[in-house]
C-alpha positions in Angstrom: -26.9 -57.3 -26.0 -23.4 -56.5 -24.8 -21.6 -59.2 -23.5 -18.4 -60.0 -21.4 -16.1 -60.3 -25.0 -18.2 -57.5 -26.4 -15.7 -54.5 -28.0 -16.7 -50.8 -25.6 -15.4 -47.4 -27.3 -15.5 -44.5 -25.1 -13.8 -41.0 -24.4 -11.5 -41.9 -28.0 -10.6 -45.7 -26.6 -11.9 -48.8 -27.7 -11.4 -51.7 -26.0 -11.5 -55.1 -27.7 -14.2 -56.8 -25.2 -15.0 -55.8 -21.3 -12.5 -57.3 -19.1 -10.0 -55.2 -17.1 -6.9 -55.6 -14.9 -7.5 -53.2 -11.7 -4.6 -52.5 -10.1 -2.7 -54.4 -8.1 0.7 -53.8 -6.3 3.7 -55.9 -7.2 6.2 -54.7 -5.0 9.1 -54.5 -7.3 9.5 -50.8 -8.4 13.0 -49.6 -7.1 14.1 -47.8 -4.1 13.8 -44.9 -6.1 10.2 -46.1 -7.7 11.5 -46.8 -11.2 9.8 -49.3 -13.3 11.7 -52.8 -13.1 11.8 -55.6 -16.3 9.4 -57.8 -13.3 6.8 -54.9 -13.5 6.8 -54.9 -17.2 6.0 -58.5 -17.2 3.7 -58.7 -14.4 1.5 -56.7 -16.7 2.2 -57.4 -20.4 1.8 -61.6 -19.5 -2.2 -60.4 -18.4 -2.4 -57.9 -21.7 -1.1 -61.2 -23.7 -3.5 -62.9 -22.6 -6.4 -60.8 -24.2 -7.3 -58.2 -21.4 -8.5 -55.2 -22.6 -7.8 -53.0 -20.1 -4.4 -53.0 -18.0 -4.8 -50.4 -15.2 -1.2 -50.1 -13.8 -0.5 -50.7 -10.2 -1.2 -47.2 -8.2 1.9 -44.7 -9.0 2.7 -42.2 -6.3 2.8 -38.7 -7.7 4.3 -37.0 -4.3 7.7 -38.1 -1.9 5.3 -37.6 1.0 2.2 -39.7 -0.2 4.7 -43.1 -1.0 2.8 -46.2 0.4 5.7 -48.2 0.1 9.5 -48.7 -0.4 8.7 -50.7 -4.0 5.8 -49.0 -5.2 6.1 -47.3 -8.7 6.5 -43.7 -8.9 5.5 -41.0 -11.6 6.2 -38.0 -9.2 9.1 -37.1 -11.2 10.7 -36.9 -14.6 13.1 -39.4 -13.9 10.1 -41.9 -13.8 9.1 -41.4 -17.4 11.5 -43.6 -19.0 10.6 -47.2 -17.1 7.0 -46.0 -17.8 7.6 -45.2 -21.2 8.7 -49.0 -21.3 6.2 -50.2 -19.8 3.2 -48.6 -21.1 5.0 -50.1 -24.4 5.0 -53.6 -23.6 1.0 -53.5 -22.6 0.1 -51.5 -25.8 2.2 -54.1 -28.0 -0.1 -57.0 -26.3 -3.5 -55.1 -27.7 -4.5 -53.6 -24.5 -5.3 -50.0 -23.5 -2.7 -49.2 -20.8 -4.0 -46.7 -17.9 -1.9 -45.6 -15.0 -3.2 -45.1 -11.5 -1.8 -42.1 -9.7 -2.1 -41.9 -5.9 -1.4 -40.1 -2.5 -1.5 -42.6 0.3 -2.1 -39.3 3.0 -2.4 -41.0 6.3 -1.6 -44.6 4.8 2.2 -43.0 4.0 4.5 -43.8 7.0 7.5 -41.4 7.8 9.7 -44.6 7.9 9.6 -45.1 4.7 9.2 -41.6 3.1 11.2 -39.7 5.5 8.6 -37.0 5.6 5.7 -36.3 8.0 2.7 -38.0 7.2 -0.5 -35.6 6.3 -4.0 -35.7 5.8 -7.1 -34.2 5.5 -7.8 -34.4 9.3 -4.8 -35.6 12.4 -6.6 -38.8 12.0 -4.6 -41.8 12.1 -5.0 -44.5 10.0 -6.8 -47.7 11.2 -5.5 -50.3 8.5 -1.5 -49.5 9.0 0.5 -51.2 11.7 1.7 -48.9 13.6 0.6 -45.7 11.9 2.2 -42.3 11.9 -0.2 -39.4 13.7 -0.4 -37.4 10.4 -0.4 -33.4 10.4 -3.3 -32.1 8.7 -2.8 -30.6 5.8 -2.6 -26.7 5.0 -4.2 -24.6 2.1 -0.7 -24.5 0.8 -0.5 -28.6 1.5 -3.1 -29.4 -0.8 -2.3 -26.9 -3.6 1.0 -28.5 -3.8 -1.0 -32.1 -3.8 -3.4 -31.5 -6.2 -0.3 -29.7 -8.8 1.4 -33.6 -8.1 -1.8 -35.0 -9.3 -1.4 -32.9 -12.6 2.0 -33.7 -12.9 2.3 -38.0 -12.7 -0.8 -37.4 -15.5 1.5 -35.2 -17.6 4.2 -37.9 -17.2 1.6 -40.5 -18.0 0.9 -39.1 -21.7 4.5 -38.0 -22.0 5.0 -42.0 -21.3 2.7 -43.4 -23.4 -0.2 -44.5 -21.7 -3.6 -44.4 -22.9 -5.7 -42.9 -19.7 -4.6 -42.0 -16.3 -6.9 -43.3 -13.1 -6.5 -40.7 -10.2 -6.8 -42.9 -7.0 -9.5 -42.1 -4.9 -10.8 -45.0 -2.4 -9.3 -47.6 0.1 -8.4 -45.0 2.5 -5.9 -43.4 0.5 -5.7 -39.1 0.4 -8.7 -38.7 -1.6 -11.0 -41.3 0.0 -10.0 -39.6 3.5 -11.1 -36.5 2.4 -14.6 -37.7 1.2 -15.4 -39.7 4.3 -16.7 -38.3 7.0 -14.6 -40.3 9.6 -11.3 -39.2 8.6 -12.3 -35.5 7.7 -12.7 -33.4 10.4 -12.0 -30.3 8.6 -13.9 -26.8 8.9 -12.6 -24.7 5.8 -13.6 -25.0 2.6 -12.5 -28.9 2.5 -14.8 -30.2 4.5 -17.7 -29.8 7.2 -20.4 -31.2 4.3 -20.1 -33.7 1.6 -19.9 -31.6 -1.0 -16.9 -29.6 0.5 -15.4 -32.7 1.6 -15.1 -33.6 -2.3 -14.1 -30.4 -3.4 -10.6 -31.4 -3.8 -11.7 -34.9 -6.4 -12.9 -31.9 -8.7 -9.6 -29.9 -8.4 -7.5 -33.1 -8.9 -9.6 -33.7 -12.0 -9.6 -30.2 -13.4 -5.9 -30.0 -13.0 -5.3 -33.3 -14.1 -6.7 -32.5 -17.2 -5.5 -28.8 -17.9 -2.1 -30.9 -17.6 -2.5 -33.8 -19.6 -5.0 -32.5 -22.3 -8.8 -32.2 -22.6 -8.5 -34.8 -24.6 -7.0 -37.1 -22.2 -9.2 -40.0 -20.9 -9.4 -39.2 -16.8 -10.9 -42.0 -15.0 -11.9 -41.8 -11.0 -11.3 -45.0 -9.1 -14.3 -44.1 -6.1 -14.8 -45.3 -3.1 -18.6 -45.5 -3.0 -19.0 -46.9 0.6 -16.7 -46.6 4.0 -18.7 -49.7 5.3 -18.1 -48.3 8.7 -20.9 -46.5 11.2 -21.0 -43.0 10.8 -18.9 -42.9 7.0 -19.4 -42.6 4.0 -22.4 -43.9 2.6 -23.8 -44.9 -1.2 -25.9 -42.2 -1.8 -23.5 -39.2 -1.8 -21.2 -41.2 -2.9 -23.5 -41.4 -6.5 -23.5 -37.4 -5.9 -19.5 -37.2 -5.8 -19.7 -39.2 -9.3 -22.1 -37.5 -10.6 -20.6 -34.2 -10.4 -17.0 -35.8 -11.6 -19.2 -36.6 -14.3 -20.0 -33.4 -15.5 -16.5 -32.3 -14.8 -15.2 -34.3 -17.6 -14.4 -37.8 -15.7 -14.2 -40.4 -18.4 -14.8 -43.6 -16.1 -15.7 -44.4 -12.5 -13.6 -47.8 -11.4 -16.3 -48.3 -8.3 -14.6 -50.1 -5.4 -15.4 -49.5 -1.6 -14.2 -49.8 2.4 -12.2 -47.1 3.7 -9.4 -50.1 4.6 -9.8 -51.1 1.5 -12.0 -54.3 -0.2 -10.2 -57.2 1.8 -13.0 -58.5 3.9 -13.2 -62.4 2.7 -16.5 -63.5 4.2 -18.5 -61.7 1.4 -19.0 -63.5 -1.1 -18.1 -62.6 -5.0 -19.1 -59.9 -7.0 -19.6 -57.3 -3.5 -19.5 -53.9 -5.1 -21.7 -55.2 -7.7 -24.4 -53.1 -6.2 -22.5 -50.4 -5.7 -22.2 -50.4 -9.4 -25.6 -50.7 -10.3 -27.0 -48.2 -8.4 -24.2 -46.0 -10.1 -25.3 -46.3 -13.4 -28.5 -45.2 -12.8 -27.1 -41.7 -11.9 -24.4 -41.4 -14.6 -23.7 -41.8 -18.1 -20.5 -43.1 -18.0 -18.7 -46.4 -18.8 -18.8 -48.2 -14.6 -15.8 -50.5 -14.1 -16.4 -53.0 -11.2 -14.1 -55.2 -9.7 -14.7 -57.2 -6.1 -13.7 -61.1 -5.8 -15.1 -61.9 -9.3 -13.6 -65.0 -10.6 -16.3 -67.3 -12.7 -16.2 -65.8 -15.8 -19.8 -66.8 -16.2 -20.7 -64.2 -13.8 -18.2 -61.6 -15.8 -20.6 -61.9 -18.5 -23.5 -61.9 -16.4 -22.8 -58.9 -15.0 -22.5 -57.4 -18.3 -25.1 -59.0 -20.1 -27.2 -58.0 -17.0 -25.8 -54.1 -17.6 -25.3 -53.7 -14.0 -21.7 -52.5 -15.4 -19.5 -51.9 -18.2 -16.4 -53.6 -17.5 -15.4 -56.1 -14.9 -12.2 -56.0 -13.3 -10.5 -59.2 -12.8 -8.3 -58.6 -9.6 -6.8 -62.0 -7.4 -7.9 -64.6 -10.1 -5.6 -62.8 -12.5 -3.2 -62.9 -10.1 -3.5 -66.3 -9.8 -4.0 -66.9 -13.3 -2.2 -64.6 -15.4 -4.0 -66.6 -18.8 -7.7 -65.6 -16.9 -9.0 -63.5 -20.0 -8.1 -66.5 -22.8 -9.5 -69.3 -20.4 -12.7 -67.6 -20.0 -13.2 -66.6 -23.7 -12.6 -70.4 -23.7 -15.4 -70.8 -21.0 -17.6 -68.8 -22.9 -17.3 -70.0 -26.0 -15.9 -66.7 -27.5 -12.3 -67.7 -29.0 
């Protein structure tokens, strides 16, 4: 029986036992979205301590997708050496390093980028103070955005890192195209579910035509919008399956369309979301959601509702999580 310190090899990785690092934003890159020595840190401190997985704070891979003024960039060459660096300093710790690679769409702002914002649909954003009205995006639009996706992944291997993680949930581009409240499109990009995920397949296609079949690829999914009238779990499963049999390596599972920051849940609250996942794919599930106990880590393996657990605020808090729960669980 696989536990919470149990080793997981998949798609040519191994990982020395099940516990993850999703990614979280630090707010340090530079004005021009370089990696900074306090990024480097941030995550070789949490590979130090024994994590297995470090997932690398989401990296925009377009000007006109930048969330923010100090989030990490890999849109450009002139990214690859911080990345190089830091990809370094997690793999030196033991740790498989992934970068996650993300278009914020309707979450940019034009104050920030200096661009107009664009989406799938002119729907404006509902988690953003004072959001932009984006433009929605051309046939043209989205060619360019999907090439950016295949570009920050080639940068990724050029850098060192182990995997890439395209960004898809939290009301970011891709999760905006999937959902049925922010995609109002009638062309071959939306009007059904399935056209509405058209684009997750191109991303990944390109993505790896780019950075090698050989590449691991994994899909951080947004499997619910918890909204009325959104997405819902059961396409959602259909979306992942069919990433799946494109050659996806991983589904991160994670939910909201305004993101997973609703604190009357309780832990472990895409724990289902996760489960019912695995009984459609055959894929290594990663799930994250307000899990702290590490008791509960390793009953959430041991229980196989997933594969790996992502430890997201209590690693923020604790940078040493990972070596106080092997402590926990007897597994030093």
């Amino acid at each position: 029986m696989a536990t919470l310190f149990s080793p997981l090899a998949f798609a040519g990785l191994r990982l020395r036992n099940r516990v993850a690092m999703p990614p979280m934003w630090s707010g340090t890159a530079t004005a021009e979205g370089f990696v900074t020595p306090s990024i480097v840190e941030y995550h070789r401190v949490r590979a130090a301590a024994g994590t297995a997985l470090i997932i690398v704070e989401h990296a925009f891979v377009h000007p006109q997708g930048r969330h923010s003024s100090t989030q990490v960039g890999a849109h450009d060459d002139a990214c690859t050496e911080g990345l190089t660096g830091l990809a370094a300093a997690i793999r030196a710790e033991g740790a498989v390093a992934c970068l996650q690679v993300s278009h914020a769409g309707a979450r940019a702002a034009s104050r920030v980028t200096g661009l107009p914002v664009v989406a799938p649909s002119p729907v404006a954003t509902a988690r953003e103070a004072g959001p932009d009205a984006p433009m929605a995006l051309t046939r043209a639009g989205i060619d360019e955005i999907i090439e950016a996706f295949a570009g920050a992944a080639g940068r990724a291997r050029s850098a060192g890192f182990d995997a890439v993680e395209i960004h898809a949930a939290h009301g970011f581009l891709l999760s905006q195209f999937l959902s049925p409240l922010t995609n109002h499109r009638s062309d071959d990009y939306g009007g059904d579910h399935e056209r509405r995920g058209r684009i997750h397949l191109e991303v990944l296609a390109a993505v790896r035509r780019r950075a090698g079949e050989d590449f691991p690829v994994f899909i951080r999914l947004g499997m619910h919008d918890e909204r009325p009238g959104g997405l819902t779990l059961a396409p959602a499963c259909w979306t992942a399956a069919q990433l799946a049999a494109a050659g996806a390596s991983l589904i991160d599972v994670s939910g909201g369309l305004a993101g997973s920051d609703d604190p009357g849940r309780g832990p472990g609250y895409f724990v289902g979301y996760a489960e019912a996942l695995k009984a459609v794919i055959d894929l290594p599930v990663l799930v994250a959601g307000g899990i702290a106990d590490p008791r509960m880590a390793d009953l959430i393996i041991r229980s196989r509702r997933a594969d790996i657990v992502g430890i997201g605020r209590a690693m923020l808090d604790d940078p040493g999580w990972t070596q106080s729960a092997a402590s926990a669980l007897d597994q030093t």
